[in-house]
N, C-alpha and C positions, 0 to 999 in steps of 0.2 A: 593640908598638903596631900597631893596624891600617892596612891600608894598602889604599884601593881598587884592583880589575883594574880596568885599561882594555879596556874591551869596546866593538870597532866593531862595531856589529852591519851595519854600510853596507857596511866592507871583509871582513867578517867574519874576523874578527880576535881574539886577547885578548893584549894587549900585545904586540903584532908576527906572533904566531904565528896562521899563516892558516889556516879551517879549509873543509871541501866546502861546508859547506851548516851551515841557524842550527842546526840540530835537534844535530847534532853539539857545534857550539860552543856551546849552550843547555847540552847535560849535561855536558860539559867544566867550564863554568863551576859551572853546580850542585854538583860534584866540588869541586873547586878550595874555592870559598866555605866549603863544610861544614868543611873540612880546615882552611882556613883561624883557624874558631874555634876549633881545637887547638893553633893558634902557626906551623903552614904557614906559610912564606913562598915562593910561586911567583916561579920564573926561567922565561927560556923553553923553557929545556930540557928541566925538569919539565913545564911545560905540554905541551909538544911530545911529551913520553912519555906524558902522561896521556890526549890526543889520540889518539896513537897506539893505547892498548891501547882505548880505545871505538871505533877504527875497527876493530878486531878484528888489527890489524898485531903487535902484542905479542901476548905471551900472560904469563899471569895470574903462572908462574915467572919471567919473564922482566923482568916488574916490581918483580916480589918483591926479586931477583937486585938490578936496578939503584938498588931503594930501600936495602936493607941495605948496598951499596958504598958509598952516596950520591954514586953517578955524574952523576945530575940537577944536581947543583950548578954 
C-alpha cells in the first residue's frame, strides 16, 4: 500500500530527517518517490543514507554494502 513522505519543505525536512538546503532534499525525495513505486518503504535511516550518499558522504559501495545487509532498516 502506498504511503505518502512527509515533506517540510519550511523546516526542510522529509519525515524528520533534515537536510542543507531544498535542492538536496528535492532529489532526495525524487529518489525516494521512484523507489518507492517498486514497494520501497522509506525509514529515516534509509532517508538519512540516501541523503547522505547525494551529499557525496557515502559512496556508491558503501551503499551498495549497507542495502544488501539491509542496515537501513
Amino acid at each position: 500500500m502506498y504511503q505518502a513522505l512527509v515533506i517540510d519543505r519550511e523546516n526542510c525536512s522529509i519525515q524528520g530527517v533534515v537536510f542543507p538546503n531544498l535542492t538536496v532534499l528535492e532529489e532526495t525525495a525524487h529518489a525516494i518517490g521512484s523507489n518507492m513505486f517498486e514497494g520501497f518503504i522509506p525509514t529515516a535511516k534509509s532517508i538519512s543514507l540516501i541523503r547522505d550518499y547525494i551529499l557525496g558522504e557515502l559512496s556508491l559501495q558503501e551503499l551498495v554494502f549497507i542495502t544488501k545487509s539491509k542496515a537501513y532498516v
